[in-house]
N, C-alpha and C positions, 0 to 999 in steps of 0.2 A: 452719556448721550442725553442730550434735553430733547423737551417736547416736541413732535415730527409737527404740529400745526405751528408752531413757533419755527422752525427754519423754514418750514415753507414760506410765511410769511415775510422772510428776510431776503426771499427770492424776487418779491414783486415788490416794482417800484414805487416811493409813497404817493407821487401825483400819478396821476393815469395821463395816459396820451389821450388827447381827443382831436375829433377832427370837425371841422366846422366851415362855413364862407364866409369872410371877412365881407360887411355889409358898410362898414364908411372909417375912415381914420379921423380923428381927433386931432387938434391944432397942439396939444403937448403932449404927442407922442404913442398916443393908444389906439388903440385898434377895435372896431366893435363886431362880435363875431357871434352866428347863429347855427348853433345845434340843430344837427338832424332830427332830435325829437322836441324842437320848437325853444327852446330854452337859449338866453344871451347870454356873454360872457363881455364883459371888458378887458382886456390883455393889453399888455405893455408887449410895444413893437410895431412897425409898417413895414417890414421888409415884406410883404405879401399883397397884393393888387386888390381894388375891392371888388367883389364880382369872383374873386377866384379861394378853394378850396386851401384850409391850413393848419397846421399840427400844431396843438395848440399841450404845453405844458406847465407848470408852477406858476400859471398869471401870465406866459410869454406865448409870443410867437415864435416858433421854434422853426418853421419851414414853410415851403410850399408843398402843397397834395395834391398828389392827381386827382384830376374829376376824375373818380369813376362812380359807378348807380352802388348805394348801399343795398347789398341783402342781408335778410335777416333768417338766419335756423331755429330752428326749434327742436330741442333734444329731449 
């Protein structure tokens, strides 16, 4: 049996999903997108509207996201 923090770690995916609004597309092909906590991203993709919420993984566009209001917990 190997180390339990090493198979945990084989559980979670290496990019994270994030989610963001696509703020304007780009003439070859990329997408410019803004993090709920103020940070841009450039991604490869336009399959998502600007003005509208997107799942953002590995540099790509991967989807459209629902608007909905981010909450935040505290544990």
């Amino acid at each position: 049996m190997g180390n339990l923090y090493t198979q945990f770690r084989k559980l979670l995916p290496s990019d994270p999903l994030l989610v963001g609004t696509v703020t304007a597309h780009d003439s070859d092909g990329y997408s410019l997108v803004e993090l709920p906590g103020g940070g841009g991203l450039r991604v490869l993709g336009q399959n998502v509207a600007v003005g509208s919420k997107a799942f953002v993984q590995g540099g790509r566009v991967v989807a459209e996201a629902p608007a909905l209001d981010a909450v935040e917990v505290l544990v």
